[in-house]
Structure formats: C-alpha cells, structure tokens
Backbone as ProteinMPNN parsed JSONL, in Angstrom:
{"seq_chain_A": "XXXXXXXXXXXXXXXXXXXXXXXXXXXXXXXXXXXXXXXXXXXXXXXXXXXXXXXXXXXXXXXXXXXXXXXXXXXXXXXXXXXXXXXXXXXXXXXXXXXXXXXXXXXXXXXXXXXXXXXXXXXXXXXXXX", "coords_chain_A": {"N_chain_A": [[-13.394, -31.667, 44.826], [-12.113, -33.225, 42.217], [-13.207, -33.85, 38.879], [-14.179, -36.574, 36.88], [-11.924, -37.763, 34.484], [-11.754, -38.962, 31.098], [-11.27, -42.231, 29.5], [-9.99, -43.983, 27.072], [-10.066, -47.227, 26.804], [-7.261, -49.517, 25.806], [-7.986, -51.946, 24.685], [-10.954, -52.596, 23.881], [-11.437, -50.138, 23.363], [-13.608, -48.887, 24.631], [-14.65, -46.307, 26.171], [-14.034, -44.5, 29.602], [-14.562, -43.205, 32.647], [-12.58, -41.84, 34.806], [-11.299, -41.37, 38.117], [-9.185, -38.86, 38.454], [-7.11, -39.393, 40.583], [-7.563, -42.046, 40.587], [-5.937, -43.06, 38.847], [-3.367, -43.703, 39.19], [-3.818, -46.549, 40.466], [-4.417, -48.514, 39.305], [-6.649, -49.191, 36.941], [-9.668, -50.948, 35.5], [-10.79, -51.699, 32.403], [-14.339, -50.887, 32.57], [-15.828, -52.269, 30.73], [-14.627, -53.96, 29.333], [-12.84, -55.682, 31.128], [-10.356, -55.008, 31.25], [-7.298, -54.282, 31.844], [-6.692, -50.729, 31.967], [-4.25, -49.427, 31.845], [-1.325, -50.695, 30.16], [0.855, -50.215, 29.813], [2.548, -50.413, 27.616], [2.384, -48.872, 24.317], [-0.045, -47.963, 22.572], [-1.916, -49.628, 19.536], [-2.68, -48.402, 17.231], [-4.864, -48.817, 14.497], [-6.483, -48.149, 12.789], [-9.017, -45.379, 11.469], [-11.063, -44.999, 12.899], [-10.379, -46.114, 15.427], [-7.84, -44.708, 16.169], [-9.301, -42.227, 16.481], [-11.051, -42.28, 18.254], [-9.333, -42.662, 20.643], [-7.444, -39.959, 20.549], [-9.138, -38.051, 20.504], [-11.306, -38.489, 22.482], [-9.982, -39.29, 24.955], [-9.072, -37.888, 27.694], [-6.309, -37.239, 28.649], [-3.266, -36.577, 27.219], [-1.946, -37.821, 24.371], [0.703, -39.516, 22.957], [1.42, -40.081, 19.728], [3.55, -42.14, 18.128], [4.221, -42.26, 14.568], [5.069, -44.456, 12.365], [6.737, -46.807, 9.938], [7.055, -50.123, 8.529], [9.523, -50.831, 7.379], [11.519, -48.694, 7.825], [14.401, -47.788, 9.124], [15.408, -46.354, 11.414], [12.722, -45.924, 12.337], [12.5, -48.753, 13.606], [15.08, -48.607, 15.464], [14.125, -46.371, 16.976], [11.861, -47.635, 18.033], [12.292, -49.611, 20.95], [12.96, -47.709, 22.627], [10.466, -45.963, 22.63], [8.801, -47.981, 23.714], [9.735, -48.255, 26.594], [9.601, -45.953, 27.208], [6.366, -45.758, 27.383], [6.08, -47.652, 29.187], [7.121, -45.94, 31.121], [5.338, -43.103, 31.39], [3.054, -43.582, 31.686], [0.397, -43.291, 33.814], [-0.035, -40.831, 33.076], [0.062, -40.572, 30.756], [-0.66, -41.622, 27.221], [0.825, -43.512, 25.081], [1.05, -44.267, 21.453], [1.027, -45.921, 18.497], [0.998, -45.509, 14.573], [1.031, -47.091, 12.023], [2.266, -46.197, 9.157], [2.444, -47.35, 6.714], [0.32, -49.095, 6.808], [-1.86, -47.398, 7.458], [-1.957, -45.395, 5.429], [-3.958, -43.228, 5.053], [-4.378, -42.25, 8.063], [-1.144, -40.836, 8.041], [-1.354, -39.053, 5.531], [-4.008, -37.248, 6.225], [-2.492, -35.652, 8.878], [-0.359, -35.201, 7.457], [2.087, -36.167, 7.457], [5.479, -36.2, 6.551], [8.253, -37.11, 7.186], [9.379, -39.867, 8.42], [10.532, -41.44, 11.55], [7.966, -39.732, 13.188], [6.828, -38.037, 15.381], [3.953, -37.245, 17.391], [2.129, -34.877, 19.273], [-0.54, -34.833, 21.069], [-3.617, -33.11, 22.913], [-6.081, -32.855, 24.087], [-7.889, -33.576, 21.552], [-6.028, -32.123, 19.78], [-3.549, -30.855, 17.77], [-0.301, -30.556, 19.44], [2.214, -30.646, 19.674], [5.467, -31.635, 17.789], [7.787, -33.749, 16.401], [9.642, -34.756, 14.406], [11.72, -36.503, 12.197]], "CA_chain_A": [[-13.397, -32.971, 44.21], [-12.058, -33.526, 41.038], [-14.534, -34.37, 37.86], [-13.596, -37.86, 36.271], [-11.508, -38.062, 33.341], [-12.523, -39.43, 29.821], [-9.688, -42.965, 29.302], [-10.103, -44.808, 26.228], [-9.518, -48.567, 26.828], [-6.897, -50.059, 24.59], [-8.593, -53.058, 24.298], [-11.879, -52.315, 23.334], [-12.188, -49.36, 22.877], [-14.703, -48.026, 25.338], [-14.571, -44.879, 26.977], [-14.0, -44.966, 30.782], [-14.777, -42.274, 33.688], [-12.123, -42.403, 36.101], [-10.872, -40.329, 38.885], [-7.571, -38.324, 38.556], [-6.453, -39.884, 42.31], [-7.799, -43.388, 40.726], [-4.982, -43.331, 37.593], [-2.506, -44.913, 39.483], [-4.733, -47.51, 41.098], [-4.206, -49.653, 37.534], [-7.771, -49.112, 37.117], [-9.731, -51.649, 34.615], [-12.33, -50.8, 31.893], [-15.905, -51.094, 32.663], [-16.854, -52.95, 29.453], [-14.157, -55.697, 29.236], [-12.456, -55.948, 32.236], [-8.791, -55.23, 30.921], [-6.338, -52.557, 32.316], [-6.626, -49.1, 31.448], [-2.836, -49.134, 31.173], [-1.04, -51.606, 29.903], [2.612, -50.19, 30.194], [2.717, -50.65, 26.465], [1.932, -48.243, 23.663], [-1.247, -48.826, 22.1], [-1.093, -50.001, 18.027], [-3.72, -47.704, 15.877], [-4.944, -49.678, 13.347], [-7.601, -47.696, 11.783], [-9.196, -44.278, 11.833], [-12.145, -44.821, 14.174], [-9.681, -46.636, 17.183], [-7.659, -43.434, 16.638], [-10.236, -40.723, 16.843], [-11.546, -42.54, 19.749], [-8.257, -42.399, 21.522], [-6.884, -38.965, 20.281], [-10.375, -37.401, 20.455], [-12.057, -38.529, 23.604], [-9.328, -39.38, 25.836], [-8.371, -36.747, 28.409], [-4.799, -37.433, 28.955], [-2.354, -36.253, 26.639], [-1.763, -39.142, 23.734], [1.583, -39.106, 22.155], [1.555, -41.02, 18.646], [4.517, -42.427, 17.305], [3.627, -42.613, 13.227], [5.994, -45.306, 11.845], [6.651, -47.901, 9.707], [8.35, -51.168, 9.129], [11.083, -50.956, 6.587], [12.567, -47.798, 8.389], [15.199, -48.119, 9.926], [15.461, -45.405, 12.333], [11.645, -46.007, 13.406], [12.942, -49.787, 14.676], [15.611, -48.328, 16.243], [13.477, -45.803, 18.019], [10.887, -48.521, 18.938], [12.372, -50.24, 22.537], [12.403, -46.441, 23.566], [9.3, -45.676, 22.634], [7.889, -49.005, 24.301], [10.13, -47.996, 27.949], [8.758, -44.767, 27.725], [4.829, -45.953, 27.521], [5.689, -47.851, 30.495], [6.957, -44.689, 32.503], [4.825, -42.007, 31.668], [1.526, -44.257, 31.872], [-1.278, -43.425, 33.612], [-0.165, -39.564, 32.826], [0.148, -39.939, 29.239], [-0.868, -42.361, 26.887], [1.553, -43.767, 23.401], [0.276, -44.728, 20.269], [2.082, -46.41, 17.622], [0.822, -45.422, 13.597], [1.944, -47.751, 11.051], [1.65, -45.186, 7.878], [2.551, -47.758, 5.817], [-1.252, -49.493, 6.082], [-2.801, -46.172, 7.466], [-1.463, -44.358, 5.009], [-4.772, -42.019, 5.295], [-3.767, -40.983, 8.388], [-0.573, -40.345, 7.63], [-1.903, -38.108, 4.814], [-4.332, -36.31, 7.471], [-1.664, -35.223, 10.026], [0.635, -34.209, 7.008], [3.508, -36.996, 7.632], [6.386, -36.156, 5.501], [8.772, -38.264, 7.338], [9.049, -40.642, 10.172], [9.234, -41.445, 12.515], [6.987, -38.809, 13.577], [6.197, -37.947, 17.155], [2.71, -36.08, 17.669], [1.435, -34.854, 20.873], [-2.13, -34.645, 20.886], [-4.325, -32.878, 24.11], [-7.809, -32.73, 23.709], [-7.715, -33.8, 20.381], [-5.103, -31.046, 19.462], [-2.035, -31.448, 17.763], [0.087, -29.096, 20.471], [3.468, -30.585, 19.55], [5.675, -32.37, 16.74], [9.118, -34.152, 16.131], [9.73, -35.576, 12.825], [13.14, -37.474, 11.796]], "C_chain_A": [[-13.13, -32.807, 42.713], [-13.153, -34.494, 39.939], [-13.272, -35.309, 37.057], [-13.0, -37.437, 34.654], [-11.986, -39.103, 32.11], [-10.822, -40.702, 29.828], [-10.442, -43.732, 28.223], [-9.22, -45.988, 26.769], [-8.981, -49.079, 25.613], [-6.852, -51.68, 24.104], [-9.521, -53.078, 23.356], [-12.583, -51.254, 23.096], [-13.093, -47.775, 23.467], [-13.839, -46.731, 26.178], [-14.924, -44.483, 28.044], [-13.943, -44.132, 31.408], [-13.743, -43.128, 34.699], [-10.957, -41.217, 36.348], [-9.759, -39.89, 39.067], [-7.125, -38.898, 39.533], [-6.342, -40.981, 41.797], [-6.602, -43.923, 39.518], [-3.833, -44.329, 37.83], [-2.482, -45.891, 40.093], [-4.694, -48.836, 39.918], [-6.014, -49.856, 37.745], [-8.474, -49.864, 35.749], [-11.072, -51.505, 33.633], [-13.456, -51.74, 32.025], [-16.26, -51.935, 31.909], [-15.944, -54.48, 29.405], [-13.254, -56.149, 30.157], [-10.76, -56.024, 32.311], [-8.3, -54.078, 31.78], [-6.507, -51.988, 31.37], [-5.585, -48.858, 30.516], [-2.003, -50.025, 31.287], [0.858, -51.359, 30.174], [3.548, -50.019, 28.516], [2.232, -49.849, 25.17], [1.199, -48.975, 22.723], [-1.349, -48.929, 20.046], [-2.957, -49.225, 17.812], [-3.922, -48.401, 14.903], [-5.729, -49.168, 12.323], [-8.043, -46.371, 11.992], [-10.098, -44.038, 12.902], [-11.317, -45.227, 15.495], [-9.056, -45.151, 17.144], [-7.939, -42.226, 16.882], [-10.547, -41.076, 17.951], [-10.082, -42.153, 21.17], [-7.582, -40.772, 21.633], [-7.99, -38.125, 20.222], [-11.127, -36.93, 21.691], [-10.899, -38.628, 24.81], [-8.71, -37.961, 26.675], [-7.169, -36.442, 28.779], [-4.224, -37.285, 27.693], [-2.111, -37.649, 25.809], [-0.86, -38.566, 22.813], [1.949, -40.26, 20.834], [2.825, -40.715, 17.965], [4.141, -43.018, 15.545], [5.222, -43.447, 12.378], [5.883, -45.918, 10.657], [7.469, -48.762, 9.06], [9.471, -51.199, 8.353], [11.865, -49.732, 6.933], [13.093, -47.912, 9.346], [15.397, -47.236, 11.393], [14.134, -45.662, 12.876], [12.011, -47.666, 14.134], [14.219, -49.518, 15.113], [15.232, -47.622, 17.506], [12.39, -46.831, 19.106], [11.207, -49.074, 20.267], [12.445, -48.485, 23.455], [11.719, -46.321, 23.592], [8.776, -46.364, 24.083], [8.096, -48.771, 25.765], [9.128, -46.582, 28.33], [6.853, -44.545, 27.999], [4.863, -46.608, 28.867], [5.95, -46.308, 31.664], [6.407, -43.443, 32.844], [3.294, -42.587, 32.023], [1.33, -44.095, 33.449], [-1.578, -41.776, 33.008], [-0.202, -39.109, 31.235], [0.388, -41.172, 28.385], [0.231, -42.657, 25.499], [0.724, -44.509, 23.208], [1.221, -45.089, 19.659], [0.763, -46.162, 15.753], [1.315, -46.005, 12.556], [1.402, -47.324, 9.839], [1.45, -46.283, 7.14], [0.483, -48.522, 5.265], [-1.951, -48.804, 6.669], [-2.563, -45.45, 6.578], [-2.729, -42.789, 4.969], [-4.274, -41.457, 6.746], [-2.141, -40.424, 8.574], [-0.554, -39.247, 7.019], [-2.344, -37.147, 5.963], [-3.593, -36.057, 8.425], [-0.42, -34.731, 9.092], [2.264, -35.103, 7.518], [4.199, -36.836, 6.854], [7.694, -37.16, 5.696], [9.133, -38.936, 8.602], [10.358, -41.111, 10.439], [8.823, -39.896, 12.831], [6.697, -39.133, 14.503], [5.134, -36.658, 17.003], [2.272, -36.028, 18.746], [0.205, -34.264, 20.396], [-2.845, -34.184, 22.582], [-5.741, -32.557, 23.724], [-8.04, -32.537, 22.529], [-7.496, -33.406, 19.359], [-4.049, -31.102, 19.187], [-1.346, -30.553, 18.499], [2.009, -29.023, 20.246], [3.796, -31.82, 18.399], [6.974, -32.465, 16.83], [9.048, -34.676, 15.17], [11.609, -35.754, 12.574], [14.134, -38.349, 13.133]], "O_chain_A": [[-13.979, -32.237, 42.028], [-13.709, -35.557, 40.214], [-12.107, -35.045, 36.756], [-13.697, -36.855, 33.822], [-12.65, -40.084, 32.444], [-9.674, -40.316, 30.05], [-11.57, -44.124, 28.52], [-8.039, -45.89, 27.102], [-9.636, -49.196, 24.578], [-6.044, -52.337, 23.448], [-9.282, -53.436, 22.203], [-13.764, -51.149, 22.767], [-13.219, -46.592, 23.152], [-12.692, -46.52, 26.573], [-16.057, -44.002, 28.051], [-12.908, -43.589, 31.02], [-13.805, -44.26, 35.179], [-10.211, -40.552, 35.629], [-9.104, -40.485, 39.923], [-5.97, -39.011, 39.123], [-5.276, -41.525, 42.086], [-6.433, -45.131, 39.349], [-3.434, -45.285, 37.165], [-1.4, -46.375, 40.426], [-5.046, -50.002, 40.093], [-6.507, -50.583, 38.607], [-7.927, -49.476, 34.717], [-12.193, -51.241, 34.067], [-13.54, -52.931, 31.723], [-17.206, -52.594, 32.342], [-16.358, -55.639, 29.43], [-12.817, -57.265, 29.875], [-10.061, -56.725, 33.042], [-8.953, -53.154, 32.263], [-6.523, -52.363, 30.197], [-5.552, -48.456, 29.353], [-1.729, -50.368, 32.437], [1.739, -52.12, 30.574], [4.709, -49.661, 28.314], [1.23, -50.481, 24.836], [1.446, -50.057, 22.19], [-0.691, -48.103, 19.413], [-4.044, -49.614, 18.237], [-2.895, -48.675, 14.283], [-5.722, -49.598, 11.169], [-7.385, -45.908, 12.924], [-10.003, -43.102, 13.696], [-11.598, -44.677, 16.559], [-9.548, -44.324, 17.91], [-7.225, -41.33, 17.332], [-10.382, -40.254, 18.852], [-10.107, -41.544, 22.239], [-7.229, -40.381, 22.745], [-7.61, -37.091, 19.674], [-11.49, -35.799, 22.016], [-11.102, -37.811, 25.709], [-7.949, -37.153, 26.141], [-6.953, -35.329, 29.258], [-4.781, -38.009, 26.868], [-2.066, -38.66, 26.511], [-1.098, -37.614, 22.069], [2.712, -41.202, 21.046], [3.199, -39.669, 17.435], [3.81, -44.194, 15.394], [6.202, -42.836, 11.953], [4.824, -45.64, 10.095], [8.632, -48.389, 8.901], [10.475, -51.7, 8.861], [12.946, -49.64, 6.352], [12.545, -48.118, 10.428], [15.526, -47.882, 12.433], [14.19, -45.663, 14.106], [11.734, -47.729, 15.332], [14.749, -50.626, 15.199], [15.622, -47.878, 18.646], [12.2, -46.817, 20.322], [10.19, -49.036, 20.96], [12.058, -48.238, 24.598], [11.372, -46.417, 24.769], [8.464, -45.794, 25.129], [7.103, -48.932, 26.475], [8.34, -46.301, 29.233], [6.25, -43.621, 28.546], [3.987, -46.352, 29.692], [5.264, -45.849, 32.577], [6.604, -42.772, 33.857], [2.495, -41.886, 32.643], [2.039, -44.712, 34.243], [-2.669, -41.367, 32.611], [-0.374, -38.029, 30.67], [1.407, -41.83, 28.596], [0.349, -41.621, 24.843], [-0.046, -45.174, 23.901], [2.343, -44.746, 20.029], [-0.33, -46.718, 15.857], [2.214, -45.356, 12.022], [0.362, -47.791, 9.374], [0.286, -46.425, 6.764], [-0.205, -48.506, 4.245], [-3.08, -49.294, 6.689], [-3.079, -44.367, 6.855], [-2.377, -41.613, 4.879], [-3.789, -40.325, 6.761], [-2.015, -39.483, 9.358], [0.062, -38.311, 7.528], [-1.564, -36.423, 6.58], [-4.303, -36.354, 9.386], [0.456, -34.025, 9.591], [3.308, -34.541, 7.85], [3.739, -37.391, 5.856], [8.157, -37.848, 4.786], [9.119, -38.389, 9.705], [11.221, -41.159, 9.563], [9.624, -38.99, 12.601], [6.31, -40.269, 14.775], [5.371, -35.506, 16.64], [1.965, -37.064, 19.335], [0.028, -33.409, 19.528], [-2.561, -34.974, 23.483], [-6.088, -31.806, 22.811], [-8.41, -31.412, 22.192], [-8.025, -33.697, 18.286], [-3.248, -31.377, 20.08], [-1.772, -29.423, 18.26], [2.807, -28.108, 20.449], [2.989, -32.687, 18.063], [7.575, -31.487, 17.276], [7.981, -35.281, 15.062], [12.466, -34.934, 12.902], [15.12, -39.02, 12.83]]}, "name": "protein", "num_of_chains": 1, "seq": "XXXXXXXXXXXXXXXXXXXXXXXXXXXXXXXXXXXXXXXXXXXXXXXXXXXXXXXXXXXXXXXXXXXXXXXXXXXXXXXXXXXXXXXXXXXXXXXXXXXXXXXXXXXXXXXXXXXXXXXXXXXXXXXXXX"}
C-alpha cells in the first residue's frame, strides 16, 4: 500500500493527504471543498503560499517566475497554462510575478525571465532561464 502524499490546495492553502491511485480521481481539499487540480497553474502571490506549495507538497512543482511587461514571458504564458492542464495531478505549475515578489525573485537568484524552476521536495533540482 502506498503512504498518502502531502497536496497543497490552490485555493486555500491547506495541506491534503491523498493516495497516489486517488490523483487522478480529481480529488477535492478537505478544508474548502475545491479541486486539488484545477488544470491551471497556480498564481504565488506571497512567500508563505509559496513555501507552502514548494515546501510541503509532494509532487514535483514547476514555477514559472515572470512578469508583465516582458514580452517573451506573455508569449510563453498559453504554453505554460496547456501544460498545467496536461501534466496535472503528476506535477503541479506555479506562476511568480517578480515584479511584486520581487523578494522571491531575489531568493532563487532570478537574473532573467522567464525563469522555469523545478522544485521536488522543496529542492531546486532543475532550471531554464530566457
């Protein structure tokens, strides 16, 4: 038997036990009754939503660090957004808008974006930048 996975809900937040078999069940969090996975990469807004997500979550979370007057990150964006629907429930996107995080920007060392970070157990393991 497989031991439950850790899923941050990108609603609220909470932090959800649920069973590797149950991922593609569209499984809904405990606390506010939303989907798990929305199909849609989830928007970082602050440092505590993204420690919670890139910290606790057991699934692989790949943050896209953007923001809005570059041109090349709204070009990349409708990929991004296809690709959150087709790797979801195996692997979560993020979206970083440096411009009003710019801390974490700073902390992860953004020099220029877009920036793709792969994160696994709250490990940076891989990086694309331009």
């Amino acid at each position: 038997m497989s031991e439950p996975l850790h899923i941050v809900c990108p609603h609220c937040s909470t932090t959800n036990r649920v069973k590797p078999d149950q991922l593609a069940s569209h499984p809904d969090c405990g606390q506010c009754h939303q989907p798990l996975f929305t199909g849609h990469p989830v928007a970082l807004d602050d440092e505590a939503a993204f420690d919670k997500h890139v910290l606790r979550s057991q699934i692989p979370v790949l943050v896209d660090f953007w923001a809005p007057w570059c041109g090349p990150c709204q070009m990349m964006a409708p990929h991004f957004e296809r690709a959150a629907a087709q790797l979801e429930p195996h692997v979560r996107l993020a979206k970083v808008d440096t411009q009003s995080e710019s801390t974490l920007g700073q902390r992860y060392n953004i020099r220029s974006i877009p920036s793709l970070v792969l994160f696994k157990a709250g490990r940076e393991i891989a990086r694309q930048s331009g």
